[in-house]
C-alpha positions as a printed Julia matrix, in Angstrom:
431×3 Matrix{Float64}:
   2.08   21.67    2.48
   0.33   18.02    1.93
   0.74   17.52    5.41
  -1.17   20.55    6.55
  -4.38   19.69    4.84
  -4.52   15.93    5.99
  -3.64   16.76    9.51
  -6.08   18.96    9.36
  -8.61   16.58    7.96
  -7.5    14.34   10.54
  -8.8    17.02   13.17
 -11.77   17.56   11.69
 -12.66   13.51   12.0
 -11.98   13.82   15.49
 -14.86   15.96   15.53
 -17.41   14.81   13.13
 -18.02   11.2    14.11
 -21.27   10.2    11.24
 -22.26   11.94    8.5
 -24.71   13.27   10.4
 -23.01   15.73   11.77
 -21.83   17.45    8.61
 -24.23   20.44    9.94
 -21.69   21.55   12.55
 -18.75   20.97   10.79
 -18.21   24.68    8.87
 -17.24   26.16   12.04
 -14.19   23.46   12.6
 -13.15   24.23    9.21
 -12.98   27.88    9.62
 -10.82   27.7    12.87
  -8.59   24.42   11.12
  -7.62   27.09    8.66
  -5.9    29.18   11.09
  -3.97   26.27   12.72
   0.03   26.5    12.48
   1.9    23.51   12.44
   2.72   23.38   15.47
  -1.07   23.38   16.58
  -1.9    20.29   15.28
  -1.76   16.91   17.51
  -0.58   13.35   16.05
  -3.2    10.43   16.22
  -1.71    8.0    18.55
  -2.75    4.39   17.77
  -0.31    2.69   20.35
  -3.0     1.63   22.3
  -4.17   -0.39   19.52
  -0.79   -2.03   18.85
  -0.1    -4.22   21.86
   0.62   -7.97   20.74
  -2.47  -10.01   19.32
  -4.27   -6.67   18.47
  -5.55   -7.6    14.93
  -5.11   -3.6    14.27
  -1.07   -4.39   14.02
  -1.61   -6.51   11.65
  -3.44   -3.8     9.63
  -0.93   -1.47    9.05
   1.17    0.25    6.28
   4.48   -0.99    7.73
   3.48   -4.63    8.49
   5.93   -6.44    5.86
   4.35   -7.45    2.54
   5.0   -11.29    2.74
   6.26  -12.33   -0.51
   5.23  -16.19   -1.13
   6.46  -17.76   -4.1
   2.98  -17.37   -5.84
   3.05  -13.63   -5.41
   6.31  -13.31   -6.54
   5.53  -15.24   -9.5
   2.79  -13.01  -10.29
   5.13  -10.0    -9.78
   7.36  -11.5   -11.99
   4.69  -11.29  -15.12
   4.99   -7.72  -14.97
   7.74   -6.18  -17.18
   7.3    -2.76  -16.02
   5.96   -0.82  -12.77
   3.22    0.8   -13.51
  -0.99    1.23  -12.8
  -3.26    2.62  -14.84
  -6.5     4.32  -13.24
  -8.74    3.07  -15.72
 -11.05    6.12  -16.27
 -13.7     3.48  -18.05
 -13.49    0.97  -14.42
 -14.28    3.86  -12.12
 -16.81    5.73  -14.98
 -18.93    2.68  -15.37
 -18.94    1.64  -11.54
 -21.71    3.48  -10.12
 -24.73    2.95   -7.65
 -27.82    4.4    -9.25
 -31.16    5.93   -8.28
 -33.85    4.37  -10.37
 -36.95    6.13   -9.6
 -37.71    3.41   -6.15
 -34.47    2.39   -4.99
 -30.76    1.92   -5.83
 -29.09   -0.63   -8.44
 -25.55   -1.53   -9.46
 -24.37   -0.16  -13.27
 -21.15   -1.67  -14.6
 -19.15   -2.17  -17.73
 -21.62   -5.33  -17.99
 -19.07   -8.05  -16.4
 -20.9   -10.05  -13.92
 -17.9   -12.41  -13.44
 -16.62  -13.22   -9.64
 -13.85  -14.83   -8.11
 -13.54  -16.43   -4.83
 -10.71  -15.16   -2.64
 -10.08  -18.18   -1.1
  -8.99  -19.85   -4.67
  -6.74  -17.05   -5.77
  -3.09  -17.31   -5.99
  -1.76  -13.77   -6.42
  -2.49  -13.01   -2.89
  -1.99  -15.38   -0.74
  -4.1   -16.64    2.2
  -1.38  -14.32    4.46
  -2.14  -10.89    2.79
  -5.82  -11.92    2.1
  -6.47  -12.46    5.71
  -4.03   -9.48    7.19
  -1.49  -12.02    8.38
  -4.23  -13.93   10.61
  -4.14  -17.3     8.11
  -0.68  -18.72    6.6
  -3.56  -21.21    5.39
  -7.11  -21.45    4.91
  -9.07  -23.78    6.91
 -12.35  -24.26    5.55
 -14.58  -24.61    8.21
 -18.26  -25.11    7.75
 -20.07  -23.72   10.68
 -23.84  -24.03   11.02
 -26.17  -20.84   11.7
 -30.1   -20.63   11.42
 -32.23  -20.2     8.37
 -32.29  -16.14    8.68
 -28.36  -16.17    9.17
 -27.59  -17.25    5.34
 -30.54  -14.99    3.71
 -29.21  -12.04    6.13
 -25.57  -12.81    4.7
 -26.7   -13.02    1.5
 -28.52   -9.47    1.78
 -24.84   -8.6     3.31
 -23.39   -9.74   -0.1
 -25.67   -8.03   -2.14
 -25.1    -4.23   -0.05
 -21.64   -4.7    -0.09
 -20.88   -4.97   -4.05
 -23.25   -1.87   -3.79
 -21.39   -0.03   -1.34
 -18.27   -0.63   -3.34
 -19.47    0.18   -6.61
 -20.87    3.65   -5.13
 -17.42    4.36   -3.5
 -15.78    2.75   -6.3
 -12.19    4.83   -5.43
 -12.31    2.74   -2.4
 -10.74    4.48    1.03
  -8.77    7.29    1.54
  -6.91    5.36    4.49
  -6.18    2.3     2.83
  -2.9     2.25    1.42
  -3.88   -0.4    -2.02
  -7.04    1.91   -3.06
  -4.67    4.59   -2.73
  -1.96    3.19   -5.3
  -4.88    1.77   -7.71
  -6.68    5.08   -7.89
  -3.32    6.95   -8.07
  -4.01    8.93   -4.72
  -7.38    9.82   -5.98
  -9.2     8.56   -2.98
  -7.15    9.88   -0.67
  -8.89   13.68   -2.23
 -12.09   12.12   -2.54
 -12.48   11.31    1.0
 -10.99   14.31    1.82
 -14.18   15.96   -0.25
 -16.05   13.73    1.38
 -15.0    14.95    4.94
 -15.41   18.71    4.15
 -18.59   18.61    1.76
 -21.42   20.48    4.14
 -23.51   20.93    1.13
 -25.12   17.64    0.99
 -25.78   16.18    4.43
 -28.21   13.21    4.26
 -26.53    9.68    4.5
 -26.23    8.93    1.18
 -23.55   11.95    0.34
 -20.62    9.87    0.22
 -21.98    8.79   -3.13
 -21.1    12.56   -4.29
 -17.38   12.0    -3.66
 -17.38    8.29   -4.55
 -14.46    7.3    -1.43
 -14.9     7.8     2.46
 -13.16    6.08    5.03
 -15.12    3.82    7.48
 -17.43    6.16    9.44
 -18.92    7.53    5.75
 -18.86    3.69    4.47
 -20.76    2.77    7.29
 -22.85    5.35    7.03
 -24.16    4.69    3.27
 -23.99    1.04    4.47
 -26.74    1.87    7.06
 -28.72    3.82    4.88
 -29.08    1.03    2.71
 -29.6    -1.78    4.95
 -32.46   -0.03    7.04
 -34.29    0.92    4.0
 -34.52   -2.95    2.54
 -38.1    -4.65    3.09
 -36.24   -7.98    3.81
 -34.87   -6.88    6.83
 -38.21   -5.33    8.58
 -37.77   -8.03   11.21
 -34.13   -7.69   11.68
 -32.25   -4.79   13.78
 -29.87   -3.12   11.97
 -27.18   -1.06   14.02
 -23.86    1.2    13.33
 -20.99    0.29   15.63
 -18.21    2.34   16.37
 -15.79    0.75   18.07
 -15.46   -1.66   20.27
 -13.05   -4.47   22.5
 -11.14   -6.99   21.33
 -10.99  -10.33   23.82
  -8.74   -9.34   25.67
  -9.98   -6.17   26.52
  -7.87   -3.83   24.31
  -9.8    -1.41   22.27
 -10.45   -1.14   18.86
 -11.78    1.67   16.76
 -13.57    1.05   13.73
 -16.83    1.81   12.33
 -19.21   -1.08   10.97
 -22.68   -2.64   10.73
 -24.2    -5.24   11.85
 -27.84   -7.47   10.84
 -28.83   -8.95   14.58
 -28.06   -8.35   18.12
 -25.64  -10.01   19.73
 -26.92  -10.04   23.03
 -30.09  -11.13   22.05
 -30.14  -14.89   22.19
 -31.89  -15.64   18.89
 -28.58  -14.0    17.21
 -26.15  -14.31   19.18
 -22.62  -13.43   17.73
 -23.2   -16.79   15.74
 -26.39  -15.12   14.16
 -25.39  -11.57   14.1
 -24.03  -11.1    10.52
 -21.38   -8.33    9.65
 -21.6    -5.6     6.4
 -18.14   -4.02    6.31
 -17.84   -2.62    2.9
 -14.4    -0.48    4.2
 -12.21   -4.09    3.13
 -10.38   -3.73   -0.57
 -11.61   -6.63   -1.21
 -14.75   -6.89    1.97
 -16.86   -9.59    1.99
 -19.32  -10.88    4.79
 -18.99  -12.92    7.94
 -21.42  -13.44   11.12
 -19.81  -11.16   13.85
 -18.04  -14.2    15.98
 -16.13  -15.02   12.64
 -14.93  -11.13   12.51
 -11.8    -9.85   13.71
 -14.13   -6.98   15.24
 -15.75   -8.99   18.3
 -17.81   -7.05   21.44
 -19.02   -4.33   19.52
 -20.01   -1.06   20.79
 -23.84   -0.13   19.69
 -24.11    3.59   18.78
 -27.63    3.02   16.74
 -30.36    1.1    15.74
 -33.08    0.28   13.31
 -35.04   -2.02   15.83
 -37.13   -4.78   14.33
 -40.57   -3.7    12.86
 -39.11   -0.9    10.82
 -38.22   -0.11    7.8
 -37.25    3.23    6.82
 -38.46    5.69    3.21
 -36.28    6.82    0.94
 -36.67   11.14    0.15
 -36.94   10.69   -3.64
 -35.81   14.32   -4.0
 -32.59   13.84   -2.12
 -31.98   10.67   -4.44
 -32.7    12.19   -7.83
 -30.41   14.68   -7.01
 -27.46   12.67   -6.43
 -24.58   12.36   -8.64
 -20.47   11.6    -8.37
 -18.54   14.64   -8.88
 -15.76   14.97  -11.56
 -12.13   14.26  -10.95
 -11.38   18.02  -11.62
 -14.35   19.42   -9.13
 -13.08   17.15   -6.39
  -9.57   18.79   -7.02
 -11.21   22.09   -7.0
 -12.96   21.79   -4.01
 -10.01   20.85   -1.96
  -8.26   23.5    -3.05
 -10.7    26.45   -2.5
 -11.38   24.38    0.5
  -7.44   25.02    2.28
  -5.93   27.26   -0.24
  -3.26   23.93   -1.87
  -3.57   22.69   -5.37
  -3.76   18.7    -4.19
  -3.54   16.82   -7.49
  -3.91   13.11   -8.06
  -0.82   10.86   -9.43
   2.85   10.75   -8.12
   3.21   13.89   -6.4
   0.09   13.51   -3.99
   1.16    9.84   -3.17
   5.35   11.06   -2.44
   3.64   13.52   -0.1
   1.24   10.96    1.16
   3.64    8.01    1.74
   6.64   10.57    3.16
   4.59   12.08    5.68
   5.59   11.31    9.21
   1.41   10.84   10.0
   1.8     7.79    7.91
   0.2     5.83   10.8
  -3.11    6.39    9.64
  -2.65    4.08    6.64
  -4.03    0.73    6.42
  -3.43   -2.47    4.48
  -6.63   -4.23    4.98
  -8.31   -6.63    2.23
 -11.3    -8.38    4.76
 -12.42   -7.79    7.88
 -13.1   -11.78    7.96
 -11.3   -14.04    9.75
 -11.33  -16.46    6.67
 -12.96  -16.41    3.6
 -12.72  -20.03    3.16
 -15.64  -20.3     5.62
 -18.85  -22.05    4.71
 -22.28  -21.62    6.21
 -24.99  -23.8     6.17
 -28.71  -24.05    8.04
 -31.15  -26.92    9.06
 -33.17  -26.46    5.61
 -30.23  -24.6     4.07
 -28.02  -28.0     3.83
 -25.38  -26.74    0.88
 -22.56  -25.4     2.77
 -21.45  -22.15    0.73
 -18.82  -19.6     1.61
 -19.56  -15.72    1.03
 -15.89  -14.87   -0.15
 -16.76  -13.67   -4.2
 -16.05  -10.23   -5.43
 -16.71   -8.69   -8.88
 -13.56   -9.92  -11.37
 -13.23   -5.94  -12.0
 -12.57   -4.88   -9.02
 -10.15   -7.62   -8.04
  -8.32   -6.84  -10.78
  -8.22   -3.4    -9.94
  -7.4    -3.96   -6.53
  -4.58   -6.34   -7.89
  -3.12   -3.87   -9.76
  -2.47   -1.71   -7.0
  -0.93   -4.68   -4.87
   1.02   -5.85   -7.1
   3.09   -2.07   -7.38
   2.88   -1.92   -3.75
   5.15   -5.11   -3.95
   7.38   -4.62   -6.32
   8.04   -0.75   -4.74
   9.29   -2.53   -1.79
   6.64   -1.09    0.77
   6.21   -2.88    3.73
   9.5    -4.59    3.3
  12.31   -2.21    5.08
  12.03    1.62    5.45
   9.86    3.15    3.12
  12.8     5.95    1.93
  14.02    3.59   -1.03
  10.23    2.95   -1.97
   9.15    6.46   -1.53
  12.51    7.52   -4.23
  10.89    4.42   -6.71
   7.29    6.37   -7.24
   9.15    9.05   -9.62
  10.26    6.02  -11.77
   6.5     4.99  -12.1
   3.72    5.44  -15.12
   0.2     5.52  -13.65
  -1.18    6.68  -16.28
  -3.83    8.16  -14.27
  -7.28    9.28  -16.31
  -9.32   12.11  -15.13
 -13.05   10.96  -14.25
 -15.88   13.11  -15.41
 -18.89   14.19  -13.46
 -21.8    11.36  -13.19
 -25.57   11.77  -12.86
 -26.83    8.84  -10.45
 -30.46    9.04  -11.45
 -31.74    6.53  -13.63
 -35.28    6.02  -13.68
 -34.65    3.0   -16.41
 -32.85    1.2   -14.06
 -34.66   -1.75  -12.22
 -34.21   -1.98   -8.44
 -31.85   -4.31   -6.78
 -32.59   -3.25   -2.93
């Protein structure tokens, strides 16, 4: 039954590649919901899993290394359990204030830096690239740190907006109790709103939609007039093996003021994303599909904004299930379903998109090397939280039958969400 619905999601992507797009997708849904079985074709990703492909080290089923640090940490928890913290994902929102968008929280401004952490080591952190940091400092022109700053800033945006994180990525979905697994889902089949900025509706997309709002943000910010801003989708890895993921990028890289040195990377898809200039990124040669070219800066349509809210836990369930007929519910039933299907492939254990956080930039008249690795306390902890089960579940670690049994022995303790206005006139600006 769960299985129908995602694949069917799953065929749906294949056809709607931006956000754009939403327009034509009503027809695909009305033929998906005739599909059998039978009809519908697996992803293949084995062209992405040949030996130094970064991608294997993204998946599910790459083992969970357990250091002696995280199992330390594991250790300090007497019980297995995660709670969704309704008050986390109420008071994480991006809001419209009348001009342009700003971050509300619970009022904690506290970060950490990934690169001093010990409950996830430098291993998990860096999706098995980095047993240990290295701290390089690498230098880059004046316009390279503001533009990574800028980077900074968008991303805690993006991630407070789509504060359930991704649908595909296998931590958001134990910390949100399978919750953004149906909010991307909503995401994917929501035709009502189509300009860029509907992902904020559903609060979780996977990284077309994440790029998308990314986008939408970045070519709308005065600061950047004399910057291009592009989407990529896709692209090649070094040696020549494809990759296919949706990002953005500040710069051109074959434009010899940037440069992949001075081409900076916004990739809020990460659990835990942070920035990096595109030759530090795992995501190298990147394949252009837009851009905002310099000179521009693009309005914001006030109406569309002060119409915008995040809908309620119970709507979202709604909607998928007047969508395709199944009654899709968040907590341990969705995520036996999810983890148990054999289309498990198109889960994801990815906290950066970074080759290192560790790494410090610095300029000619910028001469304080800094890295760009902090992240909001709350969400780390979140984040953590969802880890830390994964761990002590055993995923990763063997075959996931054992783990999959373990999830009916688990509180989550999971908190319905209610349904958010995201106008705010009060509000001052932040972009």
């Amino acid at each position: 039954m769960f299985s129908n619905v995602r694949n069917n999601i799953l065929r749906i992507e294949s056809s709607v590649k931006t956000y754009s797009d939403k327009k034509n997708i009503s027809c695909n849904i009305m033929s998906l919901k005739q599909l059998s079985r039978s009809d519908i074709k697996k992803t293949n990703k084995n062209s992405l899993e040949e030996p130094g492909s970064f991608l294997l080290c993204m998946k599910k089923n790459v083992e969970f290394r357990q250091e002696e640090s995280l199992v330390k940490a594991i250790e300090k928890k007497s019980s297995l359990s995660v709670k969704n913290n309704s008050n986390y994902y109420n008071n994480q929102c991006l809001y419209w204030n009348g001009n342009g968008f700003s971050i509300k929280s619970d009022g904690n401004s506290e970060t950490v830096s990934l690169h001093k952490q010990i409950d996830i080591s430098p291993i998990s952190i860096t999706n098995g690239l980095k047993k240990e940091y290295e701290h390089k400092k690498i230098k880059v022109k004046d316009f390279t740190i503001k533009n990574l700053e800028i980077a900074k800033e968008t991303i805690d945006m993006v991630k407070a907006g789509l504060c359930y994180g991704s649908g595909n990525q296998i931590v958001d979905l134990f910390a949100s109790a399978g919750e953004s697994d149906l909010r991307t889902i909503h995401a994917r089949t929501n035709t009502a709103v189509t300009h860029p900025f509907s992902p904020l509706i559903s609060g979780s997309s996977n990284c077309g939609g994440v790029a998308q709002l990314t986008a939408a943000l970045l070519v709308r910010n005065e600061k950047l007039k004399d910057h291009p801003v592009s989407i990529v989708k896709g692209g090649v890895y070094a040696d020549g093996k494809p990759y296919d993921h949706d990002y953005v990028i500040i710069g051109d890289p074959s434009d010899p003021e940037y440069g992949p040195e001075n081409t900076v990377v916004v990739d809020p898809w990460g659990v835990l994303a942070i920035p990096t200039t595109l030759s530090e990124s795992v995501f190298p040669n990147p394949n252009i599909a837009v851009t905002k070219p310099k000179g521009v800066v693009k309005a914001f349509n006030k109406d569309d904004m002060e119409n915008l809210f995040r809908e309620s836990t119970s709507n979202i369930e709604a909607s998928v299930r007047k969508e395709f007929g199944v009654d899709l519910k968040h907590g341990k039933e969705l995520l036996q379903s999810l983890i148990s299907e054999d289309d498990e492939d198109r889960f994801w254990n990815v906290f950066i998109t970074a080759k290192d956080p560790s790494t410090q930039y610095y300029s000619d008249n910028i001469h304080l090397a800094r890295s760009f690795d902090e992240v909001p306390k709350n969400l780390f902890e979140v984040k953590l939280k969802g880890f830390i089960l994964l761990q002590k579940l055993g995923f990763g670690m063997s075959t996931n039958k054992q783990a999959w049994i373990s999830i009916s022995n688990t509180d989550f303790q999971h908190q319905k969400s209610e349904r958010i206005s995201l106008f705010d006139k009060m509000e001052e600006s932040k972009l």
